[in-house]
C-alpha positions as CSV (number, residue, x, y, z in Angstrom):
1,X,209.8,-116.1,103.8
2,X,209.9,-113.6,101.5
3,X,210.1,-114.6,97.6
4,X,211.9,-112.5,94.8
5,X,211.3,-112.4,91.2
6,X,212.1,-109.8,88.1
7,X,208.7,-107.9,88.3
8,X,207.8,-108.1,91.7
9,X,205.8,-104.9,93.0
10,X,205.2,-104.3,89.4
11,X,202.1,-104.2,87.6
12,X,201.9,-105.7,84.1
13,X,199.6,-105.0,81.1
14,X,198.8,-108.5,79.6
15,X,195.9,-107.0,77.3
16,X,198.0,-108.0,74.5
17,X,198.7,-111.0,75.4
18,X,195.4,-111.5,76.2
19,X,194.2,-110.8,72.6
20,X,197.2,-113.3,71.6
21,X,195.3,-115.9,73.7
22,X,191.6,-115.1,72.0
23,X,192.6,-114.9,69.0
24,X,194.8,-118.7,69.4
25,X,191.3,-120.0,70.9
26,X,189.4,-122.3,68.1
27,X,186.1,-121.3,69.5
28,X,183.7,-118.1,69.3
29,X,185.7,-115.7,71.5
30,X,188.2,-115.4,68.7
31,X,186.2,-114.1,66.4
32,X,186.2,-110.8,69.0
33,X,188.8,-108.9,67.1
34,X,190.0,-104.9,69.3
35,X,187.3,-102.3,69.1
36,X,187.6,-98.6,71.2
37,X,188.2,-98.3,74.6
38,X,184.8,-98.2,76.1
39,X,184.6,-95.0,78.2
40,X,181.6,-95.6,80.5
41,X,180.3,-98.8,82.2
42,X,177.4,-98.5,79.6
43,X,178.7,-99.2,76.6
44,X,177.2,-98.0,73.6
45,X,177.6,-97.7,69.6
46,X,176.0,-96.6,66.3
47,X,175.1,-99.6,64.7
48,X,175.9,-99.7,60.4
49,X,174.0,-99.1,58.2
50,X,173.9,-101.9,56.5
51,X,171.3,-102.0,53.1
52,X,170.8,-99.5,50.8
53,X,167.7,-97.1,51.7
54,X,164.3,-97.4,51.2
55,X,160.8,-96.8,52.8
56,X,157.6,-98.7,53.2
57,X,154.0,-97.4,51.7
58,X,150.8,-97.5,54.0
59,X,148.5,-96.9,50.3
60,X,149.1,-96.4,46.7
61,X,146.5,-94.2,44.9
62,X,147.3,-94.0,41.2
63,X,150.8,-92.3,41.4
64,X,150.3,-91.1,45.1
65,X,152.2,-92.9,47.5
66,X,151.6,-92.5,51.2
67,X,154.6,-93.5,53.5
68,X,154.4,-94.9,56.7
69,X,154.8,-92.8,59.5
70,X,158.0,-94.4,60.5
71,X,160.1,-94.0,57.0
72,X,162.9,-92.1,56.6
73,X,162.4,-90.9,53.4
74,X,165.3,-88.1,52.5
75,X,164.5,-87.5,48.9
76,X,163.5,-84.4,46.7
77,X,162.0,-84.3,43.5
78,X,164.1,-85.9,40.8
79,X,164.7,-89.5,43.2
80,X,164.5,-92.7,41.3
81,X,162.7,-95.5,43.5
82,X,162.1,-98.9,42.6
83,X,159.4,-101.3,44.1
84,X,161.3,-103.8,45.9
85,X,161.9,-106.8,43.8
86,X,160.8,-105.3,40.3
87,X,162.7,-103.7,37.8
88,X,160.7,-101.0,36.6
89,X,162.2,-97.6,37.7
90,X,159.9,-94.3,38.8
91,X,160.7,-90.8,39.1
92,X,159.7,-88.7,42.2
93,X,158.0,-85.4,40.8
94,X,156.6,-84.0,44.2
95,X,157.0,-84.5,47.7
96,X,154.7,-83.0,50.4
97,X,154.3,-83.3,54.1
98,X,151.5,-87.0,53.7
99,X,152.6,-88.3,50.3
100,X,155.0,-88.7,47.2
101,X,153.7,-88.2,43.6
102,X,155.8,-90.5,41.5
103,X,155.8,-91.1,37.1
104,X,157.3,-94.2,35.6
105,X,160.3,-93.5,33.6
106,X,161.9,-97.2,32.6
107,X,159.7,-100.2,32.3
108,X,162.8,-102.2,32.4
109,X,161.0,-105.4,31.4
110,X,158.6,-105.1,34.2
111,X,154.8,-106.2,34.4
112,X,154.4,-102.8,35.5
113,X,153.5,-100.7,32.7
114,X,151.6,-97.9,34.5
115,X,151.8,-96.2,37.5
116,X,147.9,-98.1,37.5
117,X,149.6,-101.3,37.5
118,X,151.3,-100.4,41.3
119,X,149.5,-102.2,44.3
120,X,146.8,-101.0,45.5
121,X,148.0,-101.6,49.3
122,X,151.3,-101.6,51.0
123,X,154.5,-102.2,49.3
124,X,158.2,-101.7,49.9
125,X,160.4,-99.5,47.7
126,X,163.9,-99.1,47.3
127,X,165.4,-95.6,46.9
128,X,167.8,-96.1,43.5
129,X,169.4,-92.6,43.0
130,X,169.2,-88.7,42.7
131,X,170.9,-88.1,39.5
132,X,172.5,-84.1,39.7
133,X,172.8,-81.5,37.5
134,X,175.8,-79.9,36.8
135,X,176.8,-76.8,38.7
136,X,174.7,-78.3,41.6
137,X,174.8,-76.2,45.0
138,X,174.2,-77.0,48.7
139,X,170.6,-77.9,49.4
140,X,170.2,-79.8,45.9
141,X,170.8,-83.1,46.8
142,X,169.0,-85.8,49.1
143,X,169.7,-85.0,52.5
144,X,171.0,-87.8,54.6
145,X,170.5,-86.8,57.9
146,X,168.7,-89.7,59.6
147,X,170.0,-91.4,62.8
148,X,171.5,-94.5,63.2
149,X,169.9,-96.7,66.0
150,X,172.1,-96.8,69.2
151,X,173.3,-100.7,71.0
152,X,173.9,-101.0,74.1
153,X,176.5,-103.8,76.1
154,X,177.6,-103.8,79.8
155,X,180.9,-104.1,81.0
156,X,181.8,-107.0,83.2
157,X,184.7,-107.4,85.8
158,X,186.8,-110.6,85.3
159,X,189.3,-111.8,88.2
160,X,191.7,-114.6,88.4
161,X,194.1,-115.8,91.0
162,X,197.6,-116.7,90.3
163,X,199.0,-118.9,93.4
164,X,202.8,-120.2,93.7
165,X,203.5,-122.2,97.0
166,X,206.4,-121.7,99.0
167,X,206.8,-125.6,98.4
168,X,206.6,-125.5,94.4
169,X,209.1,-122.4,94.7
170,X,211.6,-124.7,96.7
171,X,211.3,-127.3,93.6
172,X,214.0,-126.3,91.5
173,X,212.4,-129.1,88.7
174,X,209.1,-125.9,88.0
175,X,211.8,-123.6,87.2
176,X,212.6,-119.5,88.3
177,X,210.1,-118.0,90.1
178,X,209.7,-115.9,87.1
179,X,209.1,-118.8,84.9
180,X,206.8,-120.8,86.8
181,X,204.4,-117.1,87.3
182,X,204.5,-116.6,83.9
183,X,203.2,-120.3,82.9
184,X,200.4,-119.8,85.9
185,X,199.9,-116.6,84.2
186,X,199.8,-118.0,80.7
187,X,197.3,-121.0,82.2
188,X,195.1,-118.3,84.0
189,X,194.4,-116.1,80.7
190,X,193.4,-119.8,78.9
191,X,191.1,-120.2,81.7
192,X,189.7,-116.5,81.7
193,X,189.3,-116.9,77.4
194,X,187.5,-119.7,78.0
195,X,185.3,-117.9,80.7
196,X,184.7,-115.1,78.3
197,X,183.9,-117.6,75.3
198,X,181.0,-118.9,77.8
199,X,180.0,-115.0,78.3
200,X,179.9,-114.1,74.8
201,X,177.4,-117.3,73.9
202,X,175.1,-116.5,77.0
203,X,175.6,-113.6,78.9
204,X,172.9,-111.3,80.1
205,X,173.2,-108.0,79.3
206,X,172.9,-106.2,82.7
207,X,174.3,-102.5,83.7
208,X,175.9,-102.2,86.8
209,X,173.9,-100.2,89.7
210,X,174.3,-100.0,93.3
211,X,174.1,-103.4,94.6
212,X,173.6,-105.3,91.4
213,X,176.7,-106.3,89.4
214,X,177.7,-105.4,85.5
215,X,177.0,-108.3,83.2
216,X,178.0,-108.0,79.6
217,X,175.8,-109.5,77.0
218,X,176.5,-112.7,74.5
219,X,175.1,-113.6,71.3
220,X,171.9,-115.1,72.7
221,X,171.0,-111.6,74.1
222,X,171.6,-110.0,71.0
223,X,171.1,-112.8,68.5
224,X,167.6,-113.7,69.9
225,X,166.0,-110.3,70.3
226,X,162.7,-108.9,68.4
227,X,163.3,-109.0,64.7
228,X,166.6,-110.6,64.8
229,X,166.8,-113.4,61.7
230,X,166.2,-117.2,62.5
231,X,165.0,-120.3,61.1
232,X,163.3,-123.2,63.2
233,X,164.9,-126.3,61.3
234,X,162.0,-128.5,62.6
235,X,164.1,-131.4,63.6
236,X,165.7,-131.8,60.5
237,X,168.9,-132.3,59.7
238,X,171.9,-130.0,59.5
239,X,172.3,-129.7,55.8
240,X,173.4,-127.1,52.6
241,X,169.9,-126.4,52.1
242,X,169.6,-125.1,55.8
243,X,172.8,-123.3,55.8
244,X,172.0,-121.3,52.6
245,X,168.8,-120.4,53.8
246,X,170.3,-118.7,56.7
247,X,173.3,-117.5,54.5
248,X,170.7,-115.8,52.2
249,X,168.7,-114.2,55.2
250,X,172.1,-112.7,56.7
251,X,173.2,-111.2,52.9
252,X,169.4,-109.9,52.5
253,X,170.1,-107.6,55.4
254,X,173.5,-106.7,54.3
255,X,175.8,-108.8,56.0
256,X,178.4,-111.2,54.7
257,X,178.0,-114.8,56.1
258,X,181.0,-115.6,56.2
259,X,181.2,-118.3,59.2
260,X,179.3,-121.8,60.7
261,X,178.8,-121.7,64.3
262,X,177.8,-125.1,65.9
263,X,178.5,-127.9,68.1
264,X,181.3,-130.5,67.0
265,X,178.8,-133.0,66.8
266,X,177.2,-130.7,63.8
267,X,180.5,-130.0,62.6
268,X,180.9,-133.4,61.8
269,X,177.0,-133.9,60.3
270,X,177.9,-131.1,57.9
271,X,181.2,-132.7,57.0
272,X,179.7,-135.3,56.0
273,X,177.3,-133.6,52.9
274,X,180.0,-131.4,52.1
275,X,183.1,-134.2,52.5
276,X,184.4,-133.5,48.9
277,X,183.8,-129.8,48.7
278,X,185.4,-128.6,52.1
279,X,188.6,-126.6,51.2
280,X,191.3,-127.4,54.4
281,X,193.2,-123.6,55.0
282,X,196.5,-123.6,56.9
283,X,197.9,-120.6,58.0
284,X,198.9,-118.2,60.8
285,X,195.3,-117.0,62.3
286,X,193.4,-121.0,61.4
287,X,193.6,-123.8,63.8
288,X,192.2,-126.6,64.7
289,X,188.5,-127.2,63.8
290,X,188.5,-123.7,62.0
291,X,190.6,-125.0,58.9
292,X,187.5,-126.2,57.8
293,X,186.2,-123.8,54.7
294,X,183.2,-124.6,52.4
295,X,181.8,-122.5,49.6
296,X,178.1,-121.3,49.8
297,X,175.6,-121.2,47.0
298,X,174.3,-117.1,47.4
299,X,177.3,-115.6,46.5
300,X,180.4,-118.4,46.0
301,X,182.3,-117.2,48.9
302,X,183.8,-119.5,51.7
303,X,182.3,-120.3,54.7
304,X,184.3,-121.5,58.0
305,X,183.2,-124.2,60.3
306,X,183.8,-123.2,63.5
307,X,183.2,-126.6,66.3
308,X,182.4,-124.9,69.6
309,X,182.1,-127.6,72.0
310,X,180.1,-124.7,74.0
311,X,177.4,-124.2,71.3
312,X,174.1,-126.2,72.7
313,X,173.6,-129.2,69.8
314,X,170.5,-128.5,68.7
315,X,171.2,-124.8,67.5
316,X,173.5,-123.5,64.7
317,X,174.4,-120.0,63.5
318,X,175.2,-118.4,60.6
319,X,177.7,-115.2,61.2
320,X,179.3,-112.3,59.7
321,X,182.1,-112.0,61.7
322,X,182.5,-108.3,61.2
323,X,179.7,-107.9,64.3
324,X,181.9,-109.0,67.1
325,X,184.4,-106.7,68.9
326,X,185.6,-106.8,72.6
327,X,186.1,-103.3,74.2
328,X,188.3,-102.8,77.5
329,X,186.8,-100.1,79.8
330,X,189.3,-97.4,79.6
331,X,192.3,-97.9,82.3
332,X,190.5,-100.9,83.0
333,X,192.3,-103.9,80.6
334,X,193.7,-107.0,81.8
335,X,196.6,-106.5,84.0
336,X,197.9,-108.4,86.8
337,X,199.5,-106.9,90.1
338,X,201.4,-108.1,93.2
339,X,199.0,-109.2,95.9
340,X,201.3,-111.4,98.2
341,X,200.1,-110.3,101.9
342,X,202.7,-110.2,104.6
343,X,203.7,-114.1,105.8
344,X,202.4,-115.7,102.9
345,X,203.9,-118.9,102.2
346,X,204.6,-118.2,98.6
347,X,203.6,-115.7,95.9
348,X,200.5,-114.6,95.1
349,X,199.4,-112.0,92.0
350,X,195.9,-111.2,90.9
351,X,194.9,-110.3,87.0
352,X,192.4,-108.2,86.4
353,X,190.4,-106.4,84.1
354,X,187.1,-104.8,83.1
355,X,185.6,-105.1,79.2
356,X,182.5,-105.6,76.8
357,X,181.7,-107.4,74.0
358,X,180.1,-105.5,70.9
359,X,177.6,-107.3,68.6
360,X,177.7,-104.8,66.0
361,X,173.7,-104.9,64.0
362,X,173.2,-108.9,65.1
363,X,170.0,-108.6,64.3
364,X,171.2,-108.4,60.2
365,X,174.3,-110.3,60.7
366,X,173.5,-113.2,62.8
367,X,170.8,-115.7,61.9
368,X,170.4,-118.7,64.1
369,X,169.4,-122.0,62.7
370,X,167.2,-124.1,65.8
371,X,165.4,-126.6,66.5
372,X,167.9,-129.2,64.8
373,X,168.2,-132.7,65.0
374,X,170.8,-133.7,67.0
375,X,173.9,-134.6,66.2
376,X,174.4,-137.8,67.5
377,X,170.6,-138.9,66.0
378,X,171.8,-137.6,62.9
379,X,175.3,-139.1,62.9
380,X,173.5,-142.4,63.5
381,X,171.2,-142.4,60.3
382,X,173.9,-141.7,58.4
383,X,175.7,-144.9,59.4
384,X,172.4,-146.9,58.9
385,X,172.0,-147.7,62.5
């Protein structure tokens, strides 16, 4: 039998509603807000930067500094550095092809009274300014010129089935047939947000070749990797002192942490020590367990709890949402097309699609608190048993 409906033969871009559904989701996918198109099946991006510059010192001879091999150093004569976490200011004077001769100009209240008085072995300064003269002309200033590193995701092919039997199509109770596809349609692209949720936590990043599949990467590919921030909790409990910690790592690097990732179970340990303090948002884009806002101590901004029931218990993270994007390969976003084959006993549409995630600089803006006690230990002391 052969089944009619308003957009059969049709195919139908449900990328929007798609992003609808993400964004409606009260778990990690929605933080995944729509970046560019991606153009290849490699997927790459400039990462930010993120922190002012600087440059690290291999020696410090009296005023002669000599940077490491790997610093970026962009400065002429007439740059104002600073060592990293002191106050007193020094003037670049010269700057050849080994070192940098430097003079102190501002004490600023520093134990550092004399060029002398700098350490004798490595150290880490910050570059502060190169104050111009007027009438300046091209070639004056610092150049900036250095490149930015280049990430990497690959994209992934997602498929789901949309079925309507001959038999629930005779049911006049389930509605048109263009009513009951578009509720299997709504229930598939719950099920596929839910899939990509799981794909964003713990996908593998892994570029398609022949034979081998395209896998797109999650936050524990990017989150975990050499350098990335983290802090091993030692079985203790989910507390303030714990989440500040990682909210100061994430805002040393230059990020904004600005969300709570962890299990409901955690959700509910941290409610607890912040009970009085957390600040319950309603509006359009909050749902759920995201109402949940608390201030943190670095710099007085809110936090949100997010309660991912996906999130393994014993791990926590502490997020600047402005990392995560999900890019559609170009031509490639979720759409979903007539696939009914001839004597099928009903309708039958597929929706597909092929995207990325992007986890802009997660090695500054994601810091992962592990090694925590669980929740349901925790929840346990807390009632005395």
């Amino acid at each position: 039998m052969f089944y009619t409906y308003s957009f059969a033969g049709c195919k139908r871009d449900l990328s929007d509603i798609m992003f609808t559904v993400i964004k409606d989701e009260p778990r990690f996918i929605s933080n995944f807000r729509p970046g560019a198109d991606a153009t290849q099946r490699k997927h790459e991006w400039i990462e930010d930067q993120l922190t002012g510059r600087g440059f690290t010192v291999n020696s410090i001879s009296g005023n002669t500094l000599t940077p490491a091999e790997n610093s970026n150093l962009n400065i002429v004569p007439g740059t104002l550095i600073a060592v990293k976490d002191d106050p007193a200011l020094f003037k670049v004077t010269a700057v050849d092809k080994d070192s940098i001769s430097v003079e102190l100009v501002a004490v600023n209240g520093s134990a550092i009274t004399d060029t002398d008085d700098l350490p004798s072995g490595g150290a880490e300064f910050i570059i502060v300014s190169t104050p111009m003269s007027e009438g300046s002309a091209n070639g004056d200033g610092d150049e900036s010129y250095a490149g930015s590193k280049v990430e990497w995701n690959a994209t992934q092919i997602f498929r789901k089935e949309i079925i309507i039997s001959g038999s629930a199509l005779a049911v006049t109770i389930n509605g048109s047939a263009d009513n009951q596809l578009n509720r299997q349609t709504a229930f598939a692209l719950s099920e596929l947000a839910r899939d990509l949720n799981r794909v964003a936590l713990f996908g593998r990043r892994m570029e398609a070749s022949p034979g081998v599949h395209g896998e797109a990467g999650g936050l524990y590919c990017f989150g975990t990797q050499e350098n990335s921030l983290s802090i091993n909790a030692s079985k203790a409990v989910l507390d303030s002192f714990l989440i500040n910690d990682g909210a100061q790592k994430v805002l040393g690097e230059g990020g904004d942490p600005m969300q709570i990732l962890c299990s409901p179970g955690q959700a509910r340990v941290i409610s607890n020590e912040y009970r009085d303090r957390i600040q319950v948002l309603r509006s359009d884009d909050r749902r759920g367990a995201y109402v949940a806002v608390i201030v943190n101590e670095i710099n007085g901004r809110g936090m949100t709890i997010m309660a991912d029931p996906d999130v393994p218990d014993t791990d926590a993270w502490i997020l600047d949402p402005q990392c995560f994007a999900l890019a559609n390969l170009s031509g490639r976003a979720i759409t979903d097309v007539d696939a009914t084959p001839k004597g099928f006993d009903g309708i039958r549409r597929v929706a597909i699609g092929e995207l990325t995630f992007e986890f802009r600089n997660a090695a500054q803006r994601c810091c992962r608190l592990t090694n925590l006690k669980p929740s349901a230990e925790a929840i346990a002391a807390l009632r005395g048993n």
